[in-house]
N, CA, C and O atoms as a CHARMM CRD file, in Angstrom:
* protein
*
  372
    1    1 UNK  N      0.82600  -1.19300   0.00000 PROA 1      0.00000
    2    1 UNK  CA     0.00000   0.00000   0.00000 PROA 1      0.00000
    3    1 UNK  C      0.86400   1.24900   0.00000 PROA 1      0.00000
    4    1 UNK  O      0.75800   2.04100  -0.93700 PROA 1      0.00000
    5    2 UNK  N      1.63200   1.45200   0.89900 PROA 2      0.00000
    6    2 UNK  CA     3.02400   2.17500   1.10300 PROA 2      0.00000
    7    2 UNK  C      3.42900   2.38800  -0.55800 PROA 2      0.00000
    8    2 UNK  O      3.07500   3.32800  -1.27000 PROA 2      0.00000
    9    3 UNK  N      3.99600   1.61000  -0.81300 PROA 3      0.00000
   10    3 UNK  CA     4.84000   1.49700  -2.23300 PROA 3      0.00000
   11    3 UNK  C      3.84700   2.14800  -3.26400 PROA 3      0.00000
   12    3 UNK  O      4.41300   3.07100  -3.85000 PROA 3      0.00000
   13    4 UNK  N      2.52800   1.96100  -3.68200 PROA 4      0.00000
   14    4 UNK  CA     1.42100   2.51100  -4.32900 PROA 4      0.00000
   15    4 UNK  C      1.56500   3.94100  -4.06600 PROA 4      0.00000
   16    4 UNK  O      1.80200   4.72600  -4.98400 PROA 4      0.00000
   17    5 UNK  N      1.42800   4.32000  -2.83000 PROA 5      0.00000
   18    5 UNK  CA     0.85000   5.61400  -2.36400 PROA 5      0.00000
   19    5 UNK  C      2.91300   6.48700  -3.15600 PROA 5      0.00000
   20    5 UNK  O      3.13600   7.43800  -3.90500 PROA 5      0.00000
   21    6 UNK  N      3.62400   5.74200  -2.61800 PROA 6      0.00000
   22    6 UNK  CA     4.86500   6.37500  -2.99300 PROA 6      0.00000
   23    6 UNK  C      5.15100   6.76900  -4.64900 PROA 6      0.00000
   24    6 UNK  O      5.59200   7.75700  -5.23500 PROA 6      0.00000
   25    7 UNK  N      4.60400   5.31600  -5.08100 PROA 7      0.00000
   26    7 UNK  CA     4.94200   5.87100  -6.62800 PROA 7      0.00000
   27    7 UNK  C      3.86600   6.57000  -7.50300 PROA 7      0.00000
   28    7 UNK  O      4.02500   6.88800  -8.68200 PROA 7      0.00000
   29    8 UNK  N      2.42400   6.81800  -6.54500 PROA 8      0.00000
   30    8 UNK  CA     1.75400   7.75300  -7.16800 PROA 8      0.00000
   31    8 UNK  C      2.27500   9.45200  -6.59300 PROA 8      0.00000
   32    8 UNK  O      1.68400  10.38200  -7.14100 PROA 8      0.00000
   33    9 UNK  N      3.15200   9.74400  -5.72100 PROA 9      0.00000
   34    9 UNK  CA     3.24100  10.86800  -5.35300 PROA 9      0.00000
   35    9 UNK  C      4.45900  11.31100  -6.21700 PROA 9      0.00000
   36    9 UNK  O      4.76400  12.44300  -6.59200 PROA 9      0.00000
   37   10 UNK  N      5.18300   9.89600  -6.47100 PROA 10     0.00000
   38   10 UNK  CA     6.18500  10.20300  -7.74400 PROA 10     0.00000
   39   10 UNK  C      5.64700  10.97900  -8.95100 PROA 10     0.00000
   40   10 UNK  O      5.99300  12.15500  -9.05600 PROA 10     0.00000
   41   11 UNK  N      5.00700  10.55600  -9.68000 PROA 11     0.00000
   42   11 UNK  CA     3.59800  10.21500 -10.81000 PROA 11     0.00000
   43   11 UNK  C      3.67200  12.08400 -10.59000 PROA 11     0.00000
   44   11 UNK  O      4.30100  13.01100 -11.10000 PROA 11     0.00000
   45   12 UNK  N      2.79300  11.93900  -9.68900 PROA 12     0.00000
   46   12 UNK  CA     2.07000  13.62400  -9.50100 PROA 12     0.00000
   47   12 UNK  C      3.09000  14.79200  -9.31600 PROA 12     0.00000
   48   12 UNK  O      2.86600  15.96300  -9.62300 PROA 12     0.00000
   49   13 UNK  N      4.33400  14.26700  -8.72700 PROA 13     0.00000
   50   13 UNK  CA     5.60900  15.49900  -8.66500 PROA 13     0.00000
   51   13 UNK  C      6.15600  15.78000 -10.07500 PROA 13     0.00000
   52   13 UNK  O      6.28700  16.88400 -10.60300 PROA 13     0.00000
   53   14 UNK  N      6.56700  14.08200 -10.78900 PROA 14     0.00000
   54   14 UNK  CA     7.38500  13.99600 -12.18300 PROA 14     0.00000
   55   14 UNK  C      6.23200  15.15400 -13.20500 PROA 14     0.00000
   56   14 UNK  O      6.77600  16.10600 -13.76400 PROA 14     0.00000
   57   15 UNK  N      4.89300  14.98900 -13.34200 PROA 15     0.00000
   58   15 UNK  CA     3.52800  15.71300 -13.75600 PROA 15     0.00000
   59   15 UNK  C      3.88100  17.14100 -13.98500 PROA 15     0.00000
   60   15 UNK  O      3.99300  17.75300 -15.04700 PROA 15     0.00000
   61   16 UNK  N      4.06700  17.62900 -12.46800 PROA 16     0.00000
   62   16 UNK  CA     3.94800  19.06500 -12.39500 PROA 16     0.00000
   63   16 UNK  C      5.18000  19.74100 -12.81500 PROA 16     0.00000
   64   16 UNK  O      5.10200  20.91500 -13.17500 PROA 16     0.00000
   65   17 UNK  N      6.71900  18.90900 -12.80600 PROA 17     0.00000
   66   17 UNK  CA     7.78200  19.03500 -13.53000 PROA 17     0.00000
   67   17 UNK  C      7.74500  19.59400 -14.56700 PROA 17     0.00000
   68   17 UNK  O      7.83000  20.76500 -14.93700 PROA 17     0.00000
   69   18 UNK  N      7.51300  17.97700 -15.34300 PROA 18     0.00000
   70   18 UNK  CA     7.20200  18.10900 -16.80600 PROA 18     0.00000
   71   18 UNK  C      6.00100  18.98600 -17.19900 PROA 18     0.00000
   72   18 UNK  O      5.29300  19.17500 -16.21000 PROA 18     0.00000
   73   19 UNK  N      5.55300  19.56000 -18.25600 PROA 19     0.00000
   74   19 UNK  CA     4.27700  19.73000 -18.71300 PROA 19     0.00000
   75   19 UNK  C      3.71800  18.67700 -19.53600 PROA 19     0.00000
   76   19 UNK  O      4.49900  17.73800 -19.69200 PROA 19     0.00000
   77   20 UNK  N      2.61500  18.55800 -20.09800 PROA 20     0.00000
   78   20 UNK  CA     2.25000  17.30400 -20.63300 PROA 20     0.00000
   79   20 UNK  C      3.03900  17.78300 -21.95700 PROA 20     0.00000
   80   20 UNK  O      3.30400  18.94100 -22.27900 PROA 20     0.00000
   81   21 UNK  N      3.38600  16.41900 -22.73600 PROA 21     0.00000
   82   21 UNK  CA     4.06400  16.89700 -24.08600 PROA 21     0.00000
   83   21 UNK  C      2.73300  16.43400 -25.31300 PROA 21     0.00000
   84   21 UNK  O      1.71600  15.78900 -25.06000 PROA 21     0.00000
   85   22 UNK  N      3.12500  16.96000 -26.54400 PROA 22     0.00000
   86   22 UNK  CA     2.39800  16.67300 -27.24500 PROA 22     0.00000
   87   22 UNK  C      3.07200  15.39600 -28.18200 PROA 22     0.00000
   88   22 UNK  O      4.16500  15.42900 -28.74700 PROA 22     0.00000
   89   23 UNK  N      1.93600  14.09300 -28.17200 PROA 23     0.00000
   90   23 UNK  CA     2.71100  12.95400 -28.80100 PROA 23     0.00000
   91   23 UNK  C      1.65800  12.83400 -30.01900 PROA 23     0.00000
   92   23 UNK  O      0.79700  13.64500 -30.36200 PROA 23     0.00000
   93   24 UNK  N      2.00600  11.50400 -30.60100 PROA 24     0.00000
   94   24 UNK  CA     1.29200  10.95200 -32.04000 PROA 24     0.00000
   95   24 UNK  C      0.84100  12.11100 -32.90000 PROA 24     0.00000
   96   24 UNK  O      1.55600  13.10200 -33.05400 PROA 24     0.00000
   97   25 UNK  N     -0.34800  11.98400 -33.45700 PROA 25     0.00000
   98   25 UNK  CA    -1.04300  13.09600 -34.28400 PROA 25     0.00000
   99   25 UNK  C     -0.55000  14.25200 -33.96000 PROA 25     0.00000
  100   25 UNK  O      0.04100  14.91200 -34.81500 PROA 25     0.00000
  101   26 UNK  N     -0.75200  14.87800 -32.20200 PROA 26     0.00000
  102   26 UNK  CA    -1.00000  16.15300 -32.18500 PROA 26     0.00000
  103   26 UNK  C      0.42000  16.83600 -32.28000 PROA 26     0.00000
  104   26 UNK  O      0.53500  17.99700 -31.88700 PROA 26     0.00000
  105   27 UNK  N      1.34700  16.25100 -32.71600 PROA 27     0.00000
  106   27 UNK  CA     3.23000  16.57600 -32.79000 PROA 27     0.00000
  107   27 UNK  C      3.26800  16.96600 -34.11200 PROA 27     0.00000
  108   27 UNK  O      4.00800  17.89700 -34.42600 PROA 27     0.00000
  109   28 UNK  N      2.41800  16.26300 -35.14900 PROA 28     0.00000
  110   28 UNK  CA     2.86100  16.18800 -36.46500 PROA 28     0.00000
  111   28 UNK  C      2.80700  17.45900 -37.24700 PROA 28     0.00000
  112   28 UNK  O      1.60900  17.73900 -37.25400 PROA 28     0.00000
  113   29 UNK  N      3.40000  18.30700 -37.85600 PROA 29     0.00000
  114   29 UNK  CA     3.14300  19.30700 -38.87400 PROA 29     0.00000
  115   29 UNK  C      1.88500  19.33500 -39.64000 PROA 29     0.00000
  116   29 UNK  O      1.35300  18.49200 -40.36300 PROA 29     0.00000
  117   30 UNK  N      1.59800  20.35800 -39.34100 PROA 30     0.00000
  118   30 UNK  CA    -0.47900  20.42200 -39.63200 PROA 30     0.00000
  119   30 UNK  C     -0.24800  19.72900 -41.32400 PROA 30     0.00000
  120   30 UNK  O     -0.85900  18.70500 -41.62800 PROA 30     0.00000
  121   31 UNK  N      0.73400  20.45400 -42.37400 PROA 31     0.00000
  122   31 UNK  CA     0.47300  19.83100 -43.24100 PROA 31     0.00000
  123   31 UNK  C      0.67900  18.39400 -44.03800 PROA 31     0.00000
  124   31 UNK  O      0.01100  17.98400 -44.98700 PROA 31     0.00000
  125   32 UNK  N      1.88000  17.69800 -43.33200 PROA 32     0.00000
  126   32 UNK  CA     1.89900  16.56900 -42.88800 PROA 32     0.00000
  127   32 UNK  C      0.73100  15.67700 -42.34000 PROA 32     0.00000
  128   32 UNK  O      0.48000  14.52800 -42.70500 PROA 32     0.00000
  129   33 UNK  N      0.09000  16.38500 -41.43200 PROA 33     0.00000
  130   33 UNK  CA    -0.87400  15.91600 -40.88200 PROA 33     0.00000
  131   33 UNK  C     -2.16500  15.93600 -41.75400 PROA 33     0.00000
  132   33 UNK  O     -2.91600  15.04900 -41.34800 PROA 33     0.00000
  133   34 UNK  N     -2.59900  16.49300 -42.60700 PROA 34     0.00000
  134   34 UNK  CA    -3.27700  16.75100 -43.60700 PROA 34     0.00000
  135   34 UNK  C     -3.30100  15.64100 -44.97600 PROA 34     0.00000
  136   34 UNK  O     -4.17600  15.23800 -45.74100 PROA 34     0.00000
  137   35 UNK  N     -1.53000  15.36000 -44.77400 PROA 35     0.00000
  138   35 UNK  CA    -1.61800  14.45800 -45.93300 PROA 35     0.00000
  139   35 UNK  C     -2.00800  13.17600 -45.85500 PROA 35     0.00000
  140   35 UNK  O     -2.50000  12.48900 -46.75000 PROA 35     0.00000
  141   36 UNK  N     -1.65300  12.75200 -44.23900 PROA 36     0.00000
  142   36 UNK  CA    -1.42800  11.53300 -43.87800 PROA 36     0.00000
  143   36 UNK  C     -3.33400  11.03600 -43.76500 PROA 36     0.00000
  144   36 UNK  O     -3.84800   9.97800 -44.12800 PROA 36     0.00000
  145   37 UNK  N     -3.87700  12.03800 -43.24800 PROA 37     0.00000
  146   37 UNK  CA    -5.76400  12.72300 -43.36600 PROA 37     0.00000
  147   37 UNK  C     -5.99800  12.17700 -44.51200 PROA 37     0.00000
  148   37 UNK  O     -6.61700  11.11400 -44.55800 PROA 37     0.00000
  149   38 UNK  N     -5.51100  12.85300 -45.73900 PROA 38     0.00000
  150   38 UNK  CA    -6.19100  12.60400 -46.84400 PROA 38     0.00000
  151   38 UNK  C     -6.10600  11.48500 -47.73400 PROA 38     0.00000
  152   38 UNK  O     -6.82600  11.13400 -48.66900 PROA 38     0.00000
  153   39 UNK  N     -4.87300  10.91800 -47.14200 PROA 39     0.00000
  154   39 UNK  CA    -4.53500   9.17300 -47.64400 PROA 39     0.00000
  155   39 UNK  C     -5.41300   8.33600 -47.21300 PROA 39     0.00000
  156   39 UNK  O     -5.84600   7.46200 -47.96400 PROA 39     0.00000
  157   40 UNK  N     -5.82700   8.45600 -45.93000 PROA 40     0.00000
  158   40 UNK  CA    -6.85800   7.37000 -45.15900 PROA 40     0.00000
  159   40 UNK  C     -8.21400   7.65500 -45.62900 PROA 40     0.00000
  160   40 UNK  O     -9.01800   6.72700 -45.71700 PROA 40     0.00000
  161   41 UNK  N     -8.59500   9.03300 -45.98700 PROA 41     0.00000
  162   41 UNK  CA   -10.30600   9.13000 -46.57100 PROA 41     0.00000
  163   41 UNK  C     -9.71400   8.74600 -48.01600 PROA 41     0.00000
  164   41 UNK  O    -10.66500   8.70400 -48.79600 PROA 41     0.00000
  165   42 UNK  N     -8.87400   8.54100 -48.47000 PROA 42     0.00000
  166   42 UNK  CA    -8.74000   8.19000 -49.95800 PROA 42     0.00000
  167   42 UNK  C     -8.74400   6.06400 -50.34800 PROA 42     0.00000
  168   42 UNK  O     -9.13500   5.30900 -51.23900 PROA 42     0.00000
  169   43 UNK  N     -8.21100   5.99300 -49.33200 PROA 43     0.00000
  170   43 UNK  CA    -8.43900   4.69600 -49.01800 PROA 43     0.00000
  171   43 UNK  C    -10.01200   3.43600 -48.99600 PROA 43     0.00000
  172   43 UNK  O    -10.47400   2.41500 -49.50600 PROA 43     0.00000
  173   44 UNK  N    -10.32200   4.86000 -47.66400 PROA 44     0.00000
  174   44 UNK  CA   -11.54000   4.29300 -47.48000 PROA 44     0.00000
  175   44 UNK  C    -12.63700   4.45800 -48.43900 PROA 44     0.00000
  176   44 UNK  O    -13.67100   3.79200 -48.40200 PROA 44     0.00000
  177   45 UNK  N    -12.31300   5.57700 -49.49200 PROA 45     0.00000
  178   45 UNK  CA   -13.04200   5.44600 -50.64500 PROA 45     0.00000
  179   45 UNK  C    -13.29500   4.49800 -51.59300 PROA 45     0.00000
  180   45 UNK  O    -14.21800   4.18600 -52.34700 PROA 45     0.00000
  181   46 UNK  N    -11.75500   3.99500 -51.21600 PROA 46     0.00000
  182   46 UNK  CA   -11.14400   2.96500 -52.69700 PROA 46     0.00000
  183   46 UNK  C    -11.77000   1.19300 -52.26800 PROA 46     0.00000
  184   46 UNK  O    -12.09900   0.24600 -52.98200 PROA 46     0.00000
  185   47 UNK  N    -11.71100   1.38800 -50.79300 PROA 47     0.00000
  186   47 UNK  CA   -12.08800  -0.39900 -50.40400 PROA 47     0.00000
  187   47 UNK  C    -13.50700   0.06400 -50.23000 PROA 47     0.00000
  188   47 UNK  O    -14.21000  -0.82100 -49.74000 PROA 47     0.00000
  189   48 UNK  N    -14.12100   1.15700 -50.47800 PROA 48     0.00000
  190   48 UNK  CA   -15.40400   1.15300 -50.14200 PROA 48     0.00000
  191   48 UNK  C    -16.06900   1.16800 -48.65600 PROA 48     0.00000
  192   48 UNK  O    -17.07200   0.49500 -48.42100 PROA 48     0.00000
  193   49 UNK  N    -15.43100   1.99900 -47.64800 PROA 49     0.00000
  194   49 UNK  CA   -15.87800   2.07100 -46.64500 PROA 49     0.00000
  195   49 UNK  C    -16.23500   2.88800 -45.93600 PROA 49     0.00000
  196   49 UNK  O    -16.50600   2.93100 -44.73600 PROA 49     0.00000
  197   50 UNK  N    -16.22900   3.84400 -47.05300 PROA 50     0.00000
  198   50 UNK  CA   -16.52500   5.52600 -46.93400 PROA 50     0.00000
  199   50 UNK  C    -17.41000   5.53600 -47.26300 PROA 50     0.00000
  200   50 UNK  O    -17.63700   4.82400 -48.24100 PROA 50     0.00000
  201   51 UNK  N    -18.72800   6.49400 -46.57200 PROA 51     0.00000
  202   51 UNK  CA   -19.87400   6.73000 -47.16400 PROA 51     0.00000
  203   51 UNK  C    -20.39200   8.50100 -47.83700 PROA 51     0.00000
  204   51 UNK  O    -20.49500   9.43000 -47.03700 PROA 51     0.00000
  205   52 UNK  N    -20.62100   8.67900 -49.11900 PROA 52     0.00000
  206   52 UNK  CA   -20.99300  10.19400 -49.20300 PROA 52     0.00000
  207   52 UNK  C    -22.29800  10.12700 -49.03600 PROA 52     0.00000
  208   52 UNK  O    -22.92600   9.14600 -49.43400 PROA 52     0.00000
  209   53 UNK  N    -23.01500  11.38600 -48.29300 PROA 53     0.00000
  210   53 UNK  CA   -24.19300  11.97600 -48.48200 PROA 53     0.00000
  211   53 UNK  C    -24.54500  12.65500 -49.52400 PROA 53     0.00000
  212   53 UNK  O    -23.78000  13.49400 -49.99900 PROA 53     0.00000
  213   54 UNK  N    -25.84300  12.38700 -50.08900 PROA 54     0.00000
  214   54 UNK  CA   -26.58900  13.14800 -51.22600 PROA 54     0.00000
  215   54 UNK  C    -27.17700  13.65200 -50.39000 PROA 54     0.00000
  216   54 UNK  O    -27.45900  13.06200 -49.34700 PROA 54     0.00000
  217   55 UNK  N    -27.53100  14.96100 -50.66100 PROA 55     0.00000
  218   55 UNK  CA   -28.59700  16.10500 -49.98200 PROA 55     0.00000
  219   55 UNK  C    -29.82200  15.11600 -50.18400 PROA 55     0.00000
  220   55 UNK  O    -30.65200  15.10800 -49.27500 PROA 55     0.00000
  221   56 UNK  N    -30.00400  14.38400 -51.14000 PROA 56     0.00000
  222   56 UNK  CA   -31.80300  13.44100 -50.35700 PROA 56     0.00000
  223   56 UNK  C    -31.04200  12.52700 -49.14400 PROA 56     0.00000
  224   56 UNK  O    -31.52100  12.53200 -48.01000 PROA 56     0.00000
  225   57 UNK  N    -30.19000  11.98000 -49.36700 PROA 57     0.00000
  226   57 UNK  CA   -30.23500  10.88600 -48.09700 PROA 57     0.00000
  227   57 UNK  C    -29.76200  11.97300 -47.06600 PROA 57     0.00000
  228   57 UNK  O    -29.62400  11.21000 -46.11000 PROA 57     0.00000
  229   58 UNK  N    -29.39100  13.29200 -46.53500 PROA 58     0.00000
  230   58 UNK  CA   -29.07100  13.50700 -46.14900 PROA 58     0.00000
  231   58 UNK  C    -29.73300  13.95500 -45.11300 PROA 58     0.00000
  232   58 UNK  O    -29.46300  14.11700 -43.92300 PROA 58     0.00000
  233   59 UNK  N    -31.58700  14.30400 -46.45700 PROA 59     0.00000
  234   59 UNK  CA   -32.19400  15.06100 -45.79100 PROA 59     0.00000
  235   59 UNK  C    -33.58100  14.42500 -45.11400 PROA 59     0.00000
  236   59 UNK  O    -34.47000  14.99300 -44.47800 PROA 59     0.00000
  237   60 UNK  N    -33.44600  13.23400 -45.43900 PROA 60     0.00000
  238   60 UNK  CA   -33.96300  11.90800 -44.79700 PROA 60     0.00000
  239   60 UNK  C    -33.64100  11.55400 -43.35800 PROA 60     0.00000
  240   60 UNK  O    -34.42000  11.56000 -42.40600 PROA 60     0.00000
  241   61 UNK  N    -32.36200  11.24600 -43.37100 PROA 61     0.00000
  242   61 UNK  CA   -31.66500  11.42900 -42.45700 PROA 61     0.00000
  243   61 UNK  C    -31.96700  12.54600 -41.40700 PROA 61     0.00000
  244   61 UNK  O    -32.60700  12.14600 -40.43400 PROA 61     0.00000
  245   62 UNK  N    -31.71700  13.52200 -41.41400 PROA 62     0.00000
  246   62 UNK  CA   -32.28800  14.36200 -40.86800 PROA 62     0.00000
  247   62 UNK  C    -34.15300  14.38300 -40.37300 PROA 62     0.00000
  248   62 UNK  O    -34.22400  14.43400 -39.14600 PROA 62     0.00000
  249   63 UNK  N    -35.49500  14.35800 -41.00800 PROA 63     0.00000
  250   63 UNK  CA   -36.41800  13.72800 -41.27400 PROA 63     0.00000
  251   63 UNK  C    -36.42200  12.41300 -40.22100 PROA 63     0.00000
  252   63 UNK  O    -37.20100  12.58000 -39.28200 PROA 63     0.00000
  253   64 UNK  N    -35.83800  11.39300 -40.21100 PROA 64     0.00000
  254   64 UNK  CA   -35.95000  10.46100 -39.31000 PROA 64     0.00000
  255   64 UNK  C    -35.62600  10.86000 -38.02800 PROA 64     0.00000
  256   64 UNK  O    -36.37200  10.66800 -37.06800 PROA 64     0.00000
  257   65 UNK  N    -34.33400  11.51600 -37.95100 PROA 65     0.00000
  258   65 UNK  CA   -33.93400  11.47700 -36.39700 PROA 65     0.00000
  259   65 UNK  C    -34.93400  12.88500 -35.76500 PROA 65     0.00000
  260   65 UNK  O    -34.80300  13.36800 -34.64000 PROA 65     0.00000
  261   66 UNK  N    -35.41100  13.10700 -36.27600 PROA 66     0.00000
  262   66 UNK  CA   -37.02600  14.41200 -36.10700 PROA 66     0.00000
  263   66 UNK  C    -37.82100  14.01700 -35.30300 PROA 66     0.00000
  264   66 UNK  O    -38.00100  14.33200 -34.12600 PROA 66     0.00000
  265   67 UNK  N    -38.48600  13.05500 -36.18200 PROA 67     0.00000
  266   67 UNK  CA   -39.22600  12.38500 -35.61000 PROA 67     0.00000
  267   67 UNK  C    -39.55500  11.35100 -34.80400 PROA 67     0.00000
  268   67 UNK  O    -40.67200  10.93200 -34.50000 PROA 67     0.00000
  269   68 UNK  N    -37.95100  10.79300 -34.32700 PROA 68     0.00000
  270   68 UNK  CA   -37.46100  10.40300 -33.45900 PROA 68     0.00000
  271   68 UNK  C    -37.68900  10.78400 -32.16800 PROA 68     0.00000
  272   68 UNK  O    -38.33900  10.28800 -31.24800 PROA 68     0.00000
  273   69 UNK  N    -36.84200  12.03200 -32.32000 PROA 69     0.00000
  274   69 UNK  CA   -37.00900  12.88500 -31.02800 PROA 69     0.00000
  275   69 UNK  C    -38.39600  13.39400 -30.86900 PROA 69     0.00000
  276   69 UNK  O    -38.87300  13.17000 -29.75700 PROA 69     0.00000
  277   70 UNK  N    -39.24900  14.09700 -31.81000 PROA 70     0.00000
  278   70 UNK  CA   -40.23400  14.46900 -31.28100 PROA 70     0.00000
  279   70 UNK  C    -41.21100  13.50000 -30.71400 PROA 70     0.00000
  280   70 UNK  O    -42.22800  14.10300 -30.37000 PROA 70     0.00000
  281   71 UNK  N    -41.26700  12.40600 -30.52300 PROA 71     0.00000
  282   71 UNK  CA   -41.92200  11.67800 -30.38800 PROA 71     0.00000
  283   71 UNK  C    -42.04100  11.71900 -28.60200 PROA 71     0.00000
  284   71 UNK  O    -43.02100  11.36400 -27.94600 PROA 71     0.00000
  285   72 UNK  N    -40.86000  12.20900 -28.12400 PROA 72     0.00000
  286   72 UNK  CA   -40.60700  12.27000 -26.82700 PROA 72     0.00000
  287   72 UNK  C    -41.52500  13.84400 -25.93800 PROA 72     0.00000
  288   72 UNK  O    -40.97800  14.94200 -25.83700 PROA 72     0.00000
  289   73 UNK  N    -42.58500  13.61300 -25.54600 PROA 73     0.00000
  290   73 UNK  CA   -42.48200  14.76600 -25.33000 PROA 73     0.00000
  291   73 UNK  C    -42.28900  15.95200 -24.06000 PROA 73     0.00000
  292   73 UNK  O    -42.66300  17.12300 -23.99800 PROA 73     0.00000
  293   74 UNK  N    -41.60600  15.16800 -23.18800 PROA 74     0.00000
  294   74 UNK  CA   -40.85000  16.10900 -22.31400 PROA 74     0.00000
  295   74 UNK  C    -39.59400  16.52200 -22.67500 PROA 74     0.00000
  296   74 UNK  O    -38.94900  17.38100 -22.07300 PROA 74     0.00000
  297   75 UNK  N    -39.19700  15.85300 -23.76100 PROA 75     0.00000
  298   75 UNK  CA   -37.74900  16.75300 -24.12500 PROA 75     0.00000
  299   75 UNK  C    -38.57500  17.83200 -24.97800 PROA 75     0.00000
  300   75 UNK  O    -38.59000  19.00000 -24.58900 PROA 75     0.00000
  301   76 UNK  N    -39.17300  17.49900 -25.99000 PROA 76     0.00000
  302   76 UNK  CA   -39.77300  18.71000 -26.75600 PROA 76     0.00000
  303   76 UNK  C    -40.38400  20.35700 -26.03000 PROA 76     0.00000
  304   76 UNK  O    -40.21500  21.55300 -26.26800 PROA 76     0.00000
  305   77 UNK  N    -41.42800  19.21400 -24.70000 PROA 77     0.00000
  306   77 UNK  CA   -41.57100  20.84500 -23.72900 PROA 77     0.00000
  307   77 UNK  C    -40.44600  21.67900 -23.15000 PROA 77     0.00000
  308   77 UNK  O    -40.36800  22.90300 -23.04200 PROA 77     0.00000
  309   78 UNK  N    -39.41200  20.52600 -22.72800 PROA 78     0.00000
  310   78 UNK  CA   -38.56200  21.16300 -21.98300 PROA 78     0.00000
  311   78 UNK  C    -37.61700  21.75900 -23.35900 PROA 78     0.00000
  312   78 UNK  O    -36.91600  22.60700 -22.80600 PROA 78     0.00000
  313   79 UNK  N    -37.28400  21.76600 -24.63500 PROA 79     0.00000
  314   79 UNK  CA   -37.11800  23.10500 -25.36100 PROA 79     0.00000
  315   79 UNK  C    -37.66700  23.66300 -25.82600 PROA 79     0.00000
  316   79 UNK  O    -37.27500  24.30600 -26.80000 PROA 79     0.00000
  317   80 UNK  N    -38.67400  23.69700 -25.43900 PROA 80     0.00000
  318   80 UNK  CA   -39.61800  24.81200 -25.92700 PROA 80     0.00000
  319   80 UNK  C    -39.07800  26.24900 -24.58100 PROA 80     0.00000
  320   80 UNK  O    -38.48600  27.31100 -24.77600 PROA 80     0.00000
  321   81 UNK  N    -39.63200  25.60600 -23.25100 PROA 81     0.00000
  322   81 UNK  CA   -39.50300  25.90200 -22.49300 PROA 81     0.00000
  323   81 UNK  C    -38.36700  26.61100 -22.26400 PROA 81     0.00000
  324   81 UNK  O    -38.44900  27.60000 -21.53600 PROA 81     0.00000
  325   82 UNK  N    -37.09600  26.23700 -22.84400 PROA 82     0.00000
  326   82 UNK  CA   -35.69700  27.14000 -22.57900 PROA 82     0.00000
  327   82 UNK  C    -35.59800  27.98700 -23.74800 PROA 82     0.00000
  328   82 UNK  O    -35.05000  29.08300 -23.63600 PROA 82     0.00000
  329   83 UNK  N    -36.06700  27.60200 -24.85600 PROA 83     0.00000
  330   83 UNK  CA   -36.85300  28.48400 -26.06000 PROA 83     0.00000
  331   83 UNK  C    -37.32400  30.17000 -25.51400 PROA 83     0.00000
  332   83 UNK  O    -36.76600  31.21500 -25.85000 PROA 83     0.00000
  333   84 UNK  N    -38.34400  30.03700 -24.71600 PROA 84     0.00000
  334   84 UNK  CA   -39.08400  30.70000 -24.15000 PROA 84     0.00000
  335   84 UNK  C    -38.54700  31.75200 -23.35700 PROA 84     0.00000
  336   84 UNK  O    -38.81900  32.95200 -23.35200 PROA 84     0.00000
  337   85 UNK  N    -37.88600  31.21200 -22.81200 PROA 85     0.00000
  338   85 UNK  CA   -36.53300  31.85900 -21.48000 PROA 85     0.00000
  339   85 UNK  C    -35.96500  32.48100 -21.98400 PROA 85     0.00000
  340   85 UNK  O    -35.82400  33.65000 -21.62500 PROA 85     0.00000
  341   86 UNK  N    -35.24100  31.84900 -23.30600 PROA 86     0.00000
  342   86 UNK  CA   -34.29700  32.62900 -23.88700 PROA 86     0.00000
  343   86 UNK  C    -34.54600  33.69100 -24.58500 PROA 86     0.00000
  344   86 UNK  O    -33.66900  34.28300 -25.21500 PROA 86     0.00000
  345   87 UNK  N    -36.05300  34.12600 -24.53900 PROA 87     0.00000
  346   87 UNK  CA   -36.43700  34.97700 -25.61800 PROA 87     0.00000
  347   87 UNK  C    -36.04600  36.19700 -25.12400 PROA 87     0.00000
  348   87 UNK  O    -35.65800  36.22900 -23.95600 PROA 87     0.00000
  349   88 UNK  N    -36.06600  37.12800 -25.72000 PROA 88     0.00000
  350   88 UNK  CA   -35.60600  38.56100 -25.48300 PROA 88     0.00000
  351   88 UNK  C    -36.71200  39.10600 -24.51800 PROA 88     0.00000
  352   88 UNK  O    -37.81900  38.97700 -25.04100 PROA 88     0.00000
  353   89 UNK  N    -36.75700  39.60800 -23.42400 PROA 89     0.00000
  354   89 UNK  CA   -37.50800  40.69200 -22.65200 PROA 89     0.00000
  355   89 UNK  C    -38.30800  39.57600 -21.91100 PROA 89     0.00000
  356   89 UNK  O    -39.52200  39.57600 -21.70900 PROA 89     0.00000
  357   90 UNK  N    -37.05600  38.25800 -21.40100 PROA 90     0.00000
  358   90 UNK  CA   -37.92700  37.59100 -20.58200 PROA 90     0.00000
  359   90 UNK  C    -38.08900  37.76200 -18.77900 PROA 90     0.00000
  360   90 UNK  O    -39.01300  37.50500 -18.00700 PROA 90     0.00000
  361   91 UNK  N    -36.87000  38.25500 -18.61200 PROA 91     0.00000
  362   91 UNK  CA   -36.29700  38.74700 -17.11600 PROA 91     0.00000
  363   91 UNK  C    -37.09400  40.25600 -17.20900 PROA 91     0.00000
  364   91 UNK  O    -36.81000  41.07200 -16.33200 PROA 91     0.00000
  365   92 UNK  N    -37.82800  40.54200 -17.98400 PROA 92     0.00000
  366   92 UNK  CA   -38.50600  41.96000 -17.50300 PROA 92     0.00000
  367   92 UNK  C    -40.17400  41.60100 -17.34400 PROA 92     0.00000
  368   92 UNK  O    -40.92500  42.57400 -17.27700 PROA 92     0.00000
  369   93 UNK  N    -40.73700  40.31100 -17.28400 PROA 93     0.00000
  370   93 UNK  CA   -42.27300  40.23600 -17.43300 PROA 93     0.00000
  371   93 UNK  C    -42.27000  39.91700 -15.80300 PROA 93     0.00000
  372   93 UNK  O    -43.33100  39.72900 -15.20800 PROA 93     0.00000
């Protein structure tokens, strides 16, 4: 238990030392990082595992998850309700 408690106070001193560093992705040269981006959506195009939206499926999509949610209707009151709040000249009635 001793030994735990010791090498987490290690842990938390070495921490405040160091600052956190930046590793993998977030190190890489944005445009580097961009290329290496655009190889993998180019990929996934090529084996087919990429999907594009057409503005109809898109807007279907959209359309379903609608009526999804509205179906619920205490989430619907309750934005209406912060709707309401938020309206302009509500803290003066």
């Amino acid at each position: 238990m001793q030994e735990s408690l010791a090498q987490s106070a290690t842990t938390i001193e070495t921490a405040a030392v160091n600052p956190k560093q930046r590793r993998g992705f977030a190190m890489m040269d944005p445009d580097k990082l961009r290329a290496v981006c655009a190889r993998g959506g180019q990929t996934a195009h090529a084996l087919g595992r990429a999907h594009r939206f057409s503005t109809e499926k898109a807007s279907q999509a959209g359309k379903k998850g609608g009526a999804t949610v509205s179906t619920d209707r205490y989430h619907m009151a309750k934005s209406g309700s912060r709707g309401g709040k938020a309206k302009k000249g509500y803290r003066e009635r």
